[in-house]
C-alpha positions as CSV (number, residue, x, y, z in Angstrom):
1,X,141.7,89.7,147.6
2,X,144.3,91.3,145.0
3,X,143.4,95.2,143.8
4,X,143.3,95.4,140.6
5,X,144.8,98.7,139.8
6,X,142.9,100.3,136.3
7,X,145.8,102.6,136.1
8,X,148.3,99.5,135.3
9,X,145.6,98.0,132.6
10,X,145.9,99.7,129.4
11,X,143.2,101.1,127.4
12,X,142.5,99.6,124.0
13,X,140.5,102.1,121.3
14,X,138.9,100.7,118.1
15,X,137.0,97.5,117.2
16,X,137.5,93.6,115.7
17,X,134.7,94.7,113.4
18,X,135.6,94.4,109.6
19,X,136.3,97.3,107.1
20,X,134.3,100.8,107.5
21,X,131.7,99.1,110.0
22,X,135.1,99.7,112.7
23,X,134.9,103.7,111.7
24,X,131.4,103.2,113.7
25,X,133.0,102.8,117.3
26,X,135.1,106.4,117.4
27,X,135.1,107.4,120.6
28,X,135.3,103.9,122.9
29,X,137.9,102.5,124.4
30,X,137.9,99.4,126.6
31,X,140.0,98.1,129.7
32,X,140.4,94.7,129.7
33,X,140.4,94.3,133.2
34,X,139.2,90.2,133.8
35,X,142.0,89.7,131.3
36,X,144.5,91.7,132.8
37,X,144.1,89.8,136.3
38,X,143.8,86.4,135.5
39,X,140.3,85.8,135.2
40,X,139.2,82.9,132.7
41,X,135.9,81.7,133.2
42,X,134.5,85.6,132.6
43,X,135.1,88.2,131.1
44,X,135.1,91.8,132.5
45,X,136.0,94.8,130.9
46,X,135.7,98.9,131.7
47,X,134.5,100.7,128.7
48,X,134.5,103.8,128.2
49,X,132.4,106.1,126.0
50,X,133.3,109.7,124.7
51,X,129.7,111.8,123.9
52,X,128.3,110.4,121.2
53,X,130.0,106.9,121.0
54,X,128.7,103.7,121.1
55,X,129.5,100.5,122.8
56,X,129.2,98.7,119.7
57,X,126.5,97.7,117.0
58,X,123.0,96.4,118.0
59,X,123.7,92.7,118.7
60,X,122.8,89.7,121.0
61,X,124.6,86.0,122.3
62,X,123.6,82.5,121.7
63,X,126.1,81.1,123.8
64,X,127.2,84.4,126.0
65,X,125.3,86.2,129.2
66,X,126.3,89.5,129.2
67,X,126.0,91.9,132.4
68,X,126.5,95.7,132.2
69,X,126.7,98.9,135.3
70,X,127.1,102.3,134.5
71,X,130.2,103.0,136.3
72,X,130.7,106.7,135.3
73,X,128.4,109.6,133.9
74,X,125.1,108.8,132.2
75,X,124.5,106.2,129.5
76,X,121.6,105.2,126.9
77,X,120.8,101.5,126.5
78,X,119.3,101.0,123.4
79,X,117.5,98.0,122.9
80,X,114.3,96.5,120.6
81,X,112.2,97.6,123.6
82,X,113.7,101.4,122.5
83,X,116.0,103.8,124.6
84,X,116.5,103.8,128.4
85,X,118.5,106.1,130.1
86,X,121.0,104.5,132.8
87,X,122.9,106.3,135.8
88,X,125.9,105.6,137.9
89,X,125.1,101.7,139.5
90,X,122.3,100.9,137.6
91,X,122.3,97.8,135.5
92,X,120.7,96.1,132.8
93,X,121.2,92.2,131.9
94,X,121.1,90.0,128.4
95,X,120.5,86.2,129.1
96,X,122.7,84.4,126.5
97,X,120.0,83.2,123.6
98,X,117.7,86.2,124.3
99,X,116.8,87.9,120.8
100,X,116.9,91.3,121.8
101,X,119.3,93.3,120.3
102,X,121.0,95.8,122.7
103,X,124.1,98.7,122.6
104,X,125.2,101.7,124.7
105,X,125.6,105.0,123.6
106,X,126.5,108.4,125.6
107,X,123.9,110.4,124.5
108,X,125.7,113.4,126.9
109,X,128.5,116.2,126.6
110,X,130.4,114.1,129.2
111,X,132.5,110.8,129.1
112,X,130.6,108.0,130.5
113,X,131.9,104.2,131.4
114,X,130.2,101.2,132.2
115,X,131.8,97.8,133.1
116,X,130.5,94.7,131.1
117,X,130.7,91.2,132.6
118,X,130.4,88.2,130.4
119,X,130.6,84.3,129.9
120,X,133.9,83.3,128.3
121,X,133.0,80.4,125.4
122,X,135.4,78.8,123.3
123,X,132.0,79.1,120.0
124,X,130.2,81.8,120.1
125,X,127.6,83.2,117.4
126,X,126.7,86.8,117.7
127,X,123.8,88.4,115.2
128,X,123.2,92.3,114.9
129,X,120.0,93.6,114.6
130,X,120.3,96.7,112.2
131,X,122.2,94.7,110.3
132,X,122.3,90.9,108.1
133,X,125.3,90.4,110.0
134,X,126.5,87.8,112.3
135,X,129.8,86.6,113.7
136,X,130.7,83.1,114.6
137,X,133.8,83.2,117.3
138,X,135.9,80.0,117.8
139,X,138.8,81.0,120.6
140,X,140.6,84.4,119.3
141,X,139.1,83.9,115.3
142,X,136.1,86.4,114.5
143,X,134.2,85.4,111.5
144,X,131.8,87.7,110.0
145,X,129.9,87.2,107.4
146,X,126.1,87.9,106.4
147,X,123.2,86.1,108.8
148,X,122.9,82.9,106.3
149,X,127.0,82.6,106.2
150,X,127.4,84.4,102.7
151,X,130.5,87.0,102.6
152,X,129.4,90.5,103.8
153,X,129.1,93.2,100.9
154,X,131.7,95.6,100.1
155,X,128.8,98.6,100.0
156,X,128.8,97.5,104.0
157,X,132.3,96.2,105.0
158,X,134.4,98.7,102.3
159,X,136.2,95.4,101.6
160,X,135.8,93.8,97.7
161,X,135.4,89.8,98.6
162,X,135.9,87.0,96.1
């Protein structure tokens, strides 16, 4: 069984999420670490949280399971069931099709991680609960447009579309 070494895997800051709405996810950085060794059929990534950051915006899979541990310090799930705190090795599972809209945030004065495992899919459609977002996913192209497929407003995105 190959070590994977997280000190060889670099760590990627920022988001894929369009216009201001990336401004939101200050503070997290992910390892890529699935990718990084080979992996195809899942992913599996180490992300890592400053206080106060988020692991992304309130969202949920149709096609995706997604599997998260707290790895490091204390984090917040934060889901439509409301807020519940999670320490090192304690888990918390969305079934791919489930409605319920989840993120992390560290709600702490110290750095927290968690690692996220998840179903690779060549389509995948994401929607985002505070928001009328969605993004469809086919291979490496994100498309992100409002929940009925309408172009997102620049009030929300900071980007003027045609």
């Amino acid at each position: 069984m190959p070590k994977v070494d997280l000190t060889q895997i670099p760590t990627k800051s920022g988001s894929g999420y369009p216009g201001k709405l990336s401004e939101t996810m200050q503070g997290r950085s992910t390892q890529r670490i699935g990718a990084s060794s080979g992996l195809t059929q899942f992913g599996a990534n180490l992300v890592h949280l400053a206080p106060g950051a988020m692991s992304s915006l309130r969202h949920y899979h149709m096609q995706q399971d997604e599997f998260v541990m707290v790895t490091a310090g204390q984090c917040t799930l934060i889901d439509d069931h409301g807020e519940t705190q999670l320490s090192v090795g304690e888990c918390a599972s969305f079934p791919a099709g489930d409605t319920n809209g989840h993120h992390i945030m560290n709600k702490s004065d110290k750095n927290a991680s968690f690692l996220v495992v998840g179903t690779h899919t060549e389509q995948e459609t994401a929607y985002y609960s505070d928001l009328d977002m969605k993004v469809e996913i086919e291979g490496q192209t994100f498309s992100f447009t409002k929940k009925d497929g309408s172009p997102l407003p620049a009030d929300l995105t900071g980007i003027n579309t045609p």
